[in-house]
C-alpha positions as CSV (number, residue, x, y, z in Angstrom):
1,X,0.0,0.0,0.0
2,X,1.2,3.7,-1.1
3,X,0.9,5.8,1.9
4,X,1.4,8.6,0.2
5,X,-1.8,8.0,-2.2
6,X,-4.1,6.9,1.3
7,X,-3.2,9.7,3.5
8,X,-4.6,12.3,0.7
9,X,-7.5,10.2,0.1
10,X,-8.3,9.4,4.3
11,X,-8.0,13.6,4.6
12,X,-10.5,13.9,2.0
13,X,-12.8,11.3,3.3
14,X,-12.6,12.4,6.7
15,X,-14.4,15.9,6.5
16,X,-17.0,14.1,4.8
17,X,-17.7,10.8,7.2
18,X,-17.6,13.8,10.5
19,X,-20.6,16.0,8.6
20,X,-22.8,12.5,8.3
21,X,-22.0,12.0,11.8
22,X,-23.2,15.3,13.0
23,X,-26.3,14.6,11.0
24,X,-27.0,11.1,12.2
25,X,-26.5,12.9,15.5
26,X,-28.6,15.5,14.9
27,X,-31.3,13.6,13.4
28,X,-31.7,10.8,16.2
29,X,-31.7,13.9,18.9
30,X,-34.3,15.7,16.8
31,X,-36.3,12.5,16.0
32,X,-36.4,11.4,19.9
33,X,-37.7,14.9,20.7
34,X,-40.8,14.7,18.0
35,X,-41.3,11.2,18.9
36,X,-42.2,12.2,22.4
37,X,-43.8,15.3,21.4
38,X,-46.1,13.2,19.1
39,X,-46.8,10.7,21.8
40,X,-47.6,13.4,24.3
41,X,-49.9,15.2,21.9
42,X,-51.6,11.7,20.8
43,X,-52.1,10.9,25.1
44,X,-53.5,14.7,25.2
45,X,-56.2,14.0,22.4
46,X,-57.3,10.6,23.9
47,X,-57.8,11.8,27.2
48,X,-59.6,14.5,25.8
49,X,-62.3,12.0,24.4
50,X,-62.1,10.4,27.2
51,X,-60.7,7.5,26.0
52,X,-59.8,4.8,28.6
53,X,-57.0,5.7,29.7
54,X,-55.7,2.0,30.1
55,X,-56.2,2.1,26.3
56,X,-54.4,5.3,25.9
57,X,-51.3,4.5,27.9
58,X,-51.3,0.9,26.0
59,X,-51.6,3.1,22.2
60,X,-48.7,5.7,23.5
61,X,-46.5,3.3,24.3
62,X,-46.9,1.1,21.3
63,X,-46.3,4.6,19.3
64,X,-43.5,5.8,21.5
65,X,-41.7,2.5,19.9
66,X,-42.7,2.8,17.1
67,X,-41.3,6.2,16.4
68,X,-38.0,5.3,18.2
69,X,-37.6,2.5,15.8
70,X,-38.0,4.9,12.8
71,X,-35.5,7.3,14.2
72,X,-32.8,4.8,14.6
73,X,-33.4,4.0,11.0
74,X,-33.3,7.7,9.9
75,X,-29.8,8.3,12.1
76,X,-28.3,5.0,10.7
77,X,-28.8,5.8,6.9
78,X,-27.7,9.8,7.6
79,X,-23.9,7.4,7.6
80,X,-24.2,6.5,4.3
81,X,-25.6,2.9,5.1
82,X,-28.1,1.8,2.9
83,X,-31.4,1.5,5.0
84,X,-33.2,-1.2,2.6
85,X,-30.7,-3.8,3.4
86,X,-30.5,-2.6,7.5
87,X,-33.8,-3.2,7.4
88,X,-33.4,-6.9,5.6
89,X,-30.8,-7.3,8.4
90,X,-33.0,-6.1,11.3
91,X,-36.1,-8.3,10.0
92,X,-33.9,-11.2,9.9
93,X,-32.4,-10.2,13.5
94,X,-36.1,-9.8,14.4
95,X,-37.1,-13.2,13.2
96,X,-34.2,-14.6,15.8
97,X,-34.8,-12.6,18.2
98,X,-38.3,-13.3,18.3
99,X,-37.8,-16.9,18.7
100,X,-35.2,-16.1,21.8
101,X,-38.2,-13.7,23.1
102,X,-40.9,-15.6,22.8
103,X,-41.9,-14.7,26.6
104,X,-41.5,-10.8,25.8
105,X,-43.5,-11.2,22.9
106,X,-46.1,-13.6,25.0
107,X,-46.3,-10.5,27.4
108,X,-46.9,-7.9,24.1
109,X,-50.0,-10.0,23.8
110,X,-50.8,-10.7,26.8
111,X,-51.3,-6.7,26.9
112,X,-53.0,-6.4,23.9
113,X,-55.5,-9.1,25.3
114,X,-55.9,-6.8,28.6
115,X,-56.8,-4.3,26.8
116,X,-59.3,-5.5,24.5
117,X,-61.2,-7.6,27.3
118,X,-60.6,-4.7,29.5
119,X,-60.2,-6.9,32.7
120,X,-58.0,-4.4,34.6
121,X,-58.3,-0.3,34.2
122,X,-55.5,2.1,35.4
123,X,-56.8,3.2,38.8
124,X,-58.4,0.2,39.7
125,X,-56.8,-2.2,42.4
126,X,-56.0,-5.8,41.9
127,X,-54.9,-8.4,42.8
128,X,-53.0,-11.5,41.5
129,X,-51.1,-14.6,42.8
130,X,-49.6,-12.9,46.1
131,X,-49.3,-9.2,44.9
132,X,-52.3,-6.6,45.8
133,X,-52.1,-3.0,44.3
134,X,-53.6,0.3,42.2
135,X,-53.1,-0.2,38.5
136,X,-50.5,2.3,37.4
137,X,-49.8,1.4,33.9
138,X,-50.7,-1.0,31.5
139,X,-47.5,-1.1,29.4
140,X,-46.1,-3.2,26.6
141,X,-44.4,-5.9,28.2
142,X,-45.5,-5.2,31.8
143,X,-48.0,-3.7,33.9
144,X,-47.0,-1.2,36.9
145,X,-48.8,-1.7,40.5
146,X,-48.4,0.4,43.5
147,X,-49.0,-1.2,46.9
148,X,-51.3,0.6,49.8
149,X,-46.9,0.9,50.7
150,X,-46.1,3.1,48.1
151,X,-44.1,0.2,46.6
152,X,-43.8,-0.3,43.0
153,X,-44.6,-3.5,41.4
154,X,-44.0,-4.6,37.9
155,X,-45.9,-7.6,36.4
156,X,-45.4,-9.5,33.5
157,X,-48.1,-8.6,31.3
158,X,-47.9,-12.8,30.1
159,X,-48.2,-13.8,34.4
160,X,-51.3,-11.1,35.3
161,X,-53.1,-12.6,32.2
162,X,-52.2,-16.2,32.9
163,X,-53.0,-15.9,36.9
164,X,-56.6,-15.0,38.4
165,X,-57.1,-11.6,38.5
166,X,-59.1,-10.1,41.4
167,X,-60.3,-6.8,40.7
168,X,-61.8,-5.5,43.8
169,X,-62.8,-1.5,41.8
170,X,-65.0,-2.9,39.2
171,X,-67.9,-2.8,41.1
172,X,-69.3,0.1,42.9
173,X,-69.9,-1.0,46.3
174,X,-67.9,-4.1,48.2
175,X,-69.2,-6.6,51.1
176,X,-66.1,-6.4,53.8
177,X,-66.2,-10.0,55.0
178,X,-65.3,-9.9,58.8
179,X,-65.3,-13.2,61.0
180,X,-65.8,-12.4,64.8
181,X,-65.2,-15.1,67.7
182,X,-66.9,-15.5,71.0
183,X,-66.9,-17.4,73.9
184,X,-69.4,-20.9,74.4
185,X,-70.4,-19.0,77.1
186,X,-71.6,-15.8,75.7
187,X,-75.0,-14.9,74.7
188,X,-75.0,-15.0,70.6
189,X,-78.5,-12.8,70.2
190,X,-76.9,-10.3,72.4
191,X,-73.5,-10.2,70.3
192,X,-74.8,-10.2,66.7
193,X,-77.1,-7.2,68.2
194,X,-74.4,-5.4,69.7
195,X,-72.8,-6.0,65.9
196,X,-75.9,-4.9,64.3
197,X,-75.9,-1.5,67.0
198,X,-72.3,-1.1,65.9
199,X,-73.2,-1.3,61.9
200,X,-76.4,0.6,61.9
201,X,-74.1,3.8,63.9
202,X,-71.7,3.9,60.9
203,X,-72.5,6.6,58.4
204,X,-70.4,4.5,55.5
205,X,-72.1,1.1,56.0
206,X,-75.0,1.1,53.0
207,X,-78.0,0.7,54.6
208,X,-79.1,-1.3,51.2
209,X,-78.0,-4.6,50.5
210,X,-78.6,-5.0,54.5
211,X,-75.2,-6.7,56.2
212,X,-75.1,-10.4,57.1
213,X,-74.6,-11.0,60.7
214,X,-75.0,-15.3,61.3
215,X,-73.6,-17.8,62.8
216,X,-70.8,-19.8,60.6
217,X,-69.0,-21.8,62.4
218,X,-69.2,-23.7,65.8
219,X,-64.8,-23.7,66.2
220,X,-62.9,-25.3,68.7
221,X,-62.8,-22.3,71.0
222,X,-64.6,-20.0,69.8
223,X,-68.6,-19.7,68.2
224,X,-67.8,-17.5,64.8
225,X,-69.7,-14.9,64.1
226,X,-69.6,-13.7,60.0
227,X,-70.2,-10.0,59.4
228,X,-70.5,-8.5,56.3
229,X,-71.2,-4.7,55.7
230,X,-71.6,-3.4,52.2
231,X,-69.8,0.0,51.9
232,X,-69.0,1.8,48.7
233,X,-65.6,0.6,47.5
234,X,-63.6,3.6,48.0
235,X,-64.2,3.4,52.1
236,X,-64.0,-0.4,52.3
237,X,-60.2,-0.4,53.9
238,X,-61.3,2.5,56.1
239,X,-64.6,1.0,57.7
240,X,-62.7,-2.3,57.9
241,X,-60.3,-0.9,60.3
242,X,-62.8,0.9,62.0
243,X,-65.2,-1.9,62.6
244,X,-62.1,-3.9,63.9
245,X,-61.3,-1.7,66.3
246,X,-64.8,-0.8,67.4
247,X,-66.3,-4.1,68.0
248,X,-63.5,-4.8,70.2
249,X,-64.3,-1.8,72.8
250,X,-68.3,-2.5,72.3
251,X,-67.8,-6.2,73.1
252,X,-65.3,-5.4,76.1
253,X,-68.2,-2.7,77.5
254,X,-70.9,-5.6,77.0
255,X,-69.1,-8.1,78.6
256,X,-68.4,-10.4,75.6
257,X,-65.3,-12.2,76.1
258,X,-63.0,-12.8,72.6
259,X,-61.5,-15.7,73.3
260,X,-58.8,-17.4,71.7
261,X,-57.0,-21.1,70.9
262,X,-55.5,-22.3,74.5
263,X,-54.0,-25.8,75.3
264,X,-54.5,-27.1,78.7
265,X,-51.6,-29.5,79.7
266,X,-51.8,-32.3,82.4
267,X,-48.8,-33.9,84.0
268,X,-49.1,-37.2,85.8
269,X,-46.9,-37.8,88.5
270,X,-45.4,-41.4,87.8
271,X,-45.5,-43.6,90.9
C-alpha cells in the first residue's frame, strides 16, 4: 500500500464521514424529541375523548416505539448505510430474536389481550397470585402496581393474564367479609345485636344490600360470628379498620369475652 496515495484520500474522506456524523447525531436527537412530542400530543387527544385511559397508555406506548424505531433507522442511513438492506438485516435479526423472546412477545400479547377484554383499568386495584395493588400502567411488556406501601410493582403482562385476576374496583360498592369469635359462654342474640348497634351507627355502611350477621361456624374455642357490611368501595379499607377496632371496645363494655386457641396440659406424676 502507497501511503502517500491513502493519507490524501483518508484527509478527503474524513471531512465528509464527520458532517454524516453530526447529521445522524442530529437527526436521532431531533427525532427522539418529536417522537415524544407526538406521543404526548396523541395521550392529550385521547384523554380528551375520554378514552380509557388503560387504552391510551397501551396506544402511547406502542407509538412511543414505534417512532423510536424509525428514528434509529433515519440516524443510521444519515452514515451512508443503505437502510433497505438494515432493514433486511434487522427483519432477519427480528425473526431470531423473536424466537429467543418468545416470553417478551407472550407479554406484548398478553397486553394487547388486557386491553381488548378490559379486565384491569388504570386506577383500579388488583390483585394477582400474592401481589395486591392500584393499576398504574398498562405497558407493553408489563403492567406497573403500587402497593397501599407506596411500593412499585411490575408484572409481567404474560403472568397477570395467565393468573386469576381479582379486581376488587369494578364494582361500585364491596361486602367487607369480617369473621368475629366469641366465647361458648356468651350470649350469641346479644352479640350479633351489639354488631348490628355497631353497623347501623356507621355513616359509611349502606344501609341497602342489608349486612349479614350469622352464625358460621361452631370452632374449637370460639362460636364464629360472619359480618359482612356493604360500603362503597372507595371506604372499604377504612370501615374495615374501623369496625375492627370498634367491636373490640363494644364487646369489652358488654361483657363479651373474645376468646382465643388455648392448650391445657396435664402432667401425671409417675409412681
Amino acid at each position: 500500500m502507497d501511503w502517500k496515495e491513502f493519507l490524501p484520500q483518508f484527509q478527503n474522506y474524513i471531512p465528509g464521514f464527520g458532517i454524516q456524523i453530526i447529521s445522524a447525531i442530529a437527526t436521532f436527537v431531533i427525532g427522539i424529541w418529536v417522537a415524544k412530542s407526538v406521543t404526548k400530543f396523541l395521550k392529550k387527544i385521547l384523554n380528551r375523548n375520554n378514552v380509557d385511559k388503560t387504552l391510551a397508555e397501551f396506544l402511547s406506548s406502542a407509538l412511543k416505539f414505534t417512532l423510536y424505531l424509525f428514528v434509529i433507522i433515519a440516524a443510521v442511513s444519515r452514515l451512508g448505510i443503505e437502510t433497505t438492506s438494515l432493514i433486511a438485516v434487522l427483519g432477519a435479526a427480528g425473526l431470531a430474536i423473536g424466537l429467543a423472546l418468545q416470553s417478551s412477545l407472550s407479554n406484548v400479547a398478553a397486553g394487547v389481550m388486557l386491553i381488548i377484554f378490559r379486565q384491569i383499568k388504570v386506577g383500579q386495584f388488583i390483585e394477582s397470585g400474592d401481589v395486591k395493588g392500584t393499576v398504574e400502567k398498562v405497558g407493553i411488556f408489563n403492567t406497573t402496581l403500587i402497593t397501599i406501601e407506596n411500593k412499585v410493582i411490575f408484572i409481567p403482562n404474560s403472568k397477570l393474564i395467565n393468573d386469576n385476576i381479582i379486581n376488587y374496583s369494578e364494582k361500585e360498592n364491596r361486602m367487607i367479609d369480617l369473621i368475629v369469635g366469641i366465647g361458648y359462654q356468651d350470649d350469641i342474640d346479644k352479640a350479633k345485636s351489639t354488631l348490628q348497634s355497631i353497623i347501623d351507627g356507621d355513616a359509611d355502611i349502606l344501609k341497602q344490600p342489608t349486612a349479614t350477621i350469622a352464625v358460621g361456624e361452631l370452632a374449637d374455642s370460639s362460636v364464629r360470628l360472619y359480618v359482612g357490611p356493604w360500603v362503597p368501595n372507595k371506604k372499604a379499607v377504612e370501615v374495615r379498620f374501623r369496625l375492627i377496632e370498634q367491636i373490640k371496645k363494644r364487646f369489652d363494655e358488654e361483657n363479651i369475652s373474645i376468646p382465643y386457641p388455648q392448650r391445657d396440659v396435664y402432667l401425671h406424676q409417675s409412681k
